[in-house]
N, C-alpha and C positions, 0 to 999 in steps of 0.2 A: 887604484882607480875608484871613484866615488860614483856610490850608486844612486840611481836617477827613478824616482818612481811620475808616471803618467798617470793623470788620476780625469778620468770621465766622466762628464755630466750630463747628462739628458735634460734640457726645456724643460720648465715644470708646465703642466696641461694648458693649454690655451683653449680660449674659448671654441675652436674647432674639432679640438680632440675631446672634449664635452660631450661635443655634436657627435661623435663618432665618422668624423669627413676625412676625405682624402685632403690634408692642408698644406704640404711639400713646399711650395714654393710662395704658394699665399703668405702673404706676410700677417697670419693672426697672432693677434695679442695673449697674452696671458689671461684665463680667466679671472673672473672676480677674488675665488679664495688667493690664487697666486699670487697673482698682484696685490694681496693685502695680507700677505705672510707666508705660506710656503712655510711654515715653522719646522717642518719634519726633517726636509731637505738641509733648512739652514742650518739646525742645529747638531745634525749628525757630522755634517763638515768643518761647523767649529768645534769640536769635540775631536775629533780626529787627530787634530793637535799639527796640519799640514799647514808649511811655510812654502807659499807658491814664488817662484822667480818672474816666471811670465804664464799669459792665460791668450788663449787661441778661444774665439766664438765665430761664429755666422756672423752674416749681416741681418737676421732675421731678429726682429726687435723681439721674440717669444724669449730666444738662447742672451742677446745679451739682456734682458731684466733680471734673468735669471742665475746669470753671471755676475751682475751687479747685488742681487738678495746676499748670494754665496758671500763675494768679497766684502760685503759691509758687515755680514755675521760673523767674520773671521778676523775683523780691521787690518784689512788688507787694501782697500780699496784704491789705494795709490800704486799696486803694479801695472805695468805697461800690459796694453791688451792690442792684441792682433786680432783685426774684423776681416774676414773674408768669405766670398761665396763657397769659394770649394768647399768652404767646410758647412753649407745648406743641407737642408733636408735633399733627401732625392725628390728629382721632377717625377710627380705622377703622370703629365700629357696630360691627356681628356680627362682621366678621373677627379682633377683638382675641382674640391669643392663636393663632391658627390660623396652622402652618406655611405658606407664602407656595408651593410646591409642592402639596402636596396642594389649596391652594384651587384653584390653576390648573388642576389634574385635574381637580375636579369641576364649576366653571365655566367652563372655559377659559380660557386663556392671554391673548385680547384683552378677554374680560368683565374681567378681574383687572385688566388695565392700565388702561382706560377706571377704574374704581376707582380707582386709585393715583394718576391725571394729572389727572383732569381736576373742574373745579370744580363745575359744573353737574351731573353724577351720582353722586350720593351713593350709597357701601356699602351693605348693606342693614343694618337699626336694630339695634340693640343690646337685645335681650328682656331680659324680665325675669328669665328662665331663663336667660340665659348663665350660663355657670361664671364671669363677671368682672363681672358687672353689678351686686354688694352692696360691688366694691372699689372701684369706681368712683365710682358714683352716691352713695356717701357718705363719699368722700373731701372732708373740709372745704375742703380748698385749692381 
């Protein structure tokens, strides 16, 4: 039986993880250094010496740029790639968009975390009033 390794990448920072924001479902871009190299990333994973068969991203343009930096630093770039939401950030609800300090201020510090960690209690919902909720709820993808 031949053995199969899973190798996982995390988005490199987008301009909202910069900001310190809840950006889950937001579709922010990559910031400025990212999108103009990422050189730490790329080069640890062409060094690595890994031949990918296929590559699983988001639909969130942050995961594939960041997918695309990876597979051009490895000249890989012609595998087949699988886009899908399941594999999104988690929806924060209401906090999308809200710097990750001030929510803790106003909720506290273990309310916020209990949010962030755990399955079972969900952020509070996402109104129809947020300032994100027309980018969101009608984003086709």
């Amino acid at each position: 039986m031949a053995a199969y390794k899973l190798v996982l990448i995390w988005h490199g920072k987008s301009t909202w993880n910069l900001e310190n924001r809840f950006s889950d479902w937001y579709d922010a871009d990559l910031s400025q250094f990212w999108a103009q190299g990422g050189e730490a990333q790329q080069a640890d994973t062409a060094r690595s010496g890994y031949e990918f068969d296929i590559c699983f991203t988001s639909v969130q343009k942050r995961a594939i740029r960041t997918l695309w930096m990876v597979l051009d630093a490895i000249d890989q770039m012609w595998l087949p790639v699988v886009r899908t939401w399941h594999l999104n950030e988690r929806h924060y609800g209401g906090l999308t968009g809200l710097k990750k300090a001030e929510t803790a201020a106003k909720h506290g510090e273990a309310q916020v975390k209990i949010w962030r960690r755990s399955y079972d209690i969900p952020p509070p919902p996402m109104e129809p009033d947020h300032p994100f909720y027309s980018n969101i709820s009608n984003d086709r993808r």
